[in-house]
C-alpha positions in Angstrom: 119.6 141.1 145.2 117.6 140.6 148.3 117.2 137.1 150.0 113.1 137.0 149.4 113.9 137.6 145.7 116.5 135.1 145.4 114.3 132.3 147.0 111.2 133.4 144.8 113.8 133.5 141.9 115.3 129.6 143.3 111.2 128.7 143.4 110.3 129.4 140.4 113.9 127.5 138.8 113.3 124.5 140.5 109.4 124.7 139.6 110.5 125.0 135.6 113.3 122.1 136.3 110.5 119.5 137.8 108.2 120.7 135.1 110.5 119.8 132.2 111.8 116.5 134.2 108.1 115.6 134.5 107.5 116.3 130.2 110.8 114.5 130.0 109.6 111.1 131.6 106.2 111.4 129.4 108.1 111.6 126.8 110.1 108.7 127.1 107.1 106.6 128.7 105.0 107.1 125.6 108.5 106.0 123.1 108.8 103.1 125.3 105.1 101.7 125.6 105.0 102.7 121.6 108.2 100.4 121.4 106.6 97.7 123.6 103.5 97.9 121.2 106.5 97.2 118.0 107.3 94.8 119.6 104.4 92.6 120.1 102.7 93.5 117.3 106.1 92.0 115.0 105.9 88.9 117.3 102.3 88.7 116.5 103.0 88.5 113.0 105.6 86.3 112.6 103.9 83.7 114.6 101.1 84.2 112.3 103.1 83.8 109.7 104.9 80.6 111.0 101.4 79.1 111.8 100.2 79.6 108.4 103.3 79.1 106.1 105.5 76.9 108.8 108.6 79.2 108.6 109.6 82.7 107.1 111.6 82.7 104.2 115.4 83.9 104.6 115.4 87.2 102.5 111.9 87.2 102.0 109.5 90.6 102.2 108.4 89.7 105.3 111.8 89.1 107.1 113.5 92.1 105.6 110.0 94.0 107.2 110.1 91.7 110.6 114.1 93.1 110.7 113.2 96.8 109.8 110.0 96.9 112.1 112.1 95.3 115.1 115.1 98.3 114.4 112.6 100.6 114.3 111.1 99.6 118.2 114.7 99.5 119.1 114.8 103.4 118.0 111.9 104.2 119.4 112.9 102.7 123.0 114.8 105.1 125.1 116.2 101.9 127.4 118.4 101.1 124.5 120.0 104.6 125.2 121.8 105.3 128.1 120.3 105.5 131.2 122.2 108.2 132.7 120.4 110.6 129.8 117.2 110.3 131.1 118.2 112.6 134.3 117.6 115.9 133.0 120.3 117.9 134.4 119.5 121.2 136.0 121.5 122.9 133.3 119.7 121.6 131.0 117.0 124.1 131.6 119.0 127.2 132.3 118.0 128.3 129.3 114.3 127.5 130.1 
């Protein structure tokens, strides 16, 4: 294969490989600002609910929803995974 082709071919790889790293980081801003939004919004309520009622009760609705609400942030948030997953490999788009 000639040089010019195998630069234009090398371009256009490493144009696809930014392009997916680039959807790969708005994809895990977005989880993680969704996460943060969890977050705050469960910490909102259950000082709401201490301020009204003084505590939550152990075993309660609300706890068992303040415990599946906060798991369910912790799911969305890609820091809880590991970081070196969130550098998308350059065989990861081979296929691309």
């Amino acid at each position: 294969m000639p040089a010019k082709e195998q630069r234009r071919r090398e371009a256009v790889r490493q144009r696809r490989l930014e392009e997916a790293r680039a959807q790969a980081l708005e994809i895990q801003l977005a989880a993680w600002q969704k996460s943060q939004q969890v977050r705050d919004y469960v910490e909102a309520v259950r000082r709401t609910a201490i301020e009204r009622h003084g505590a939550i009760g152990p075993g309660s609705h609300l706890e068992r929803w303040l415990t599946w609400t906060s798991e369910y942030a912790d799911r969305l948030d890609p820091l809880r995974r590991d970081p070196a997953d969130f550098w998308l490999a350059e065989s990861d788009t081979d296929s691309a």
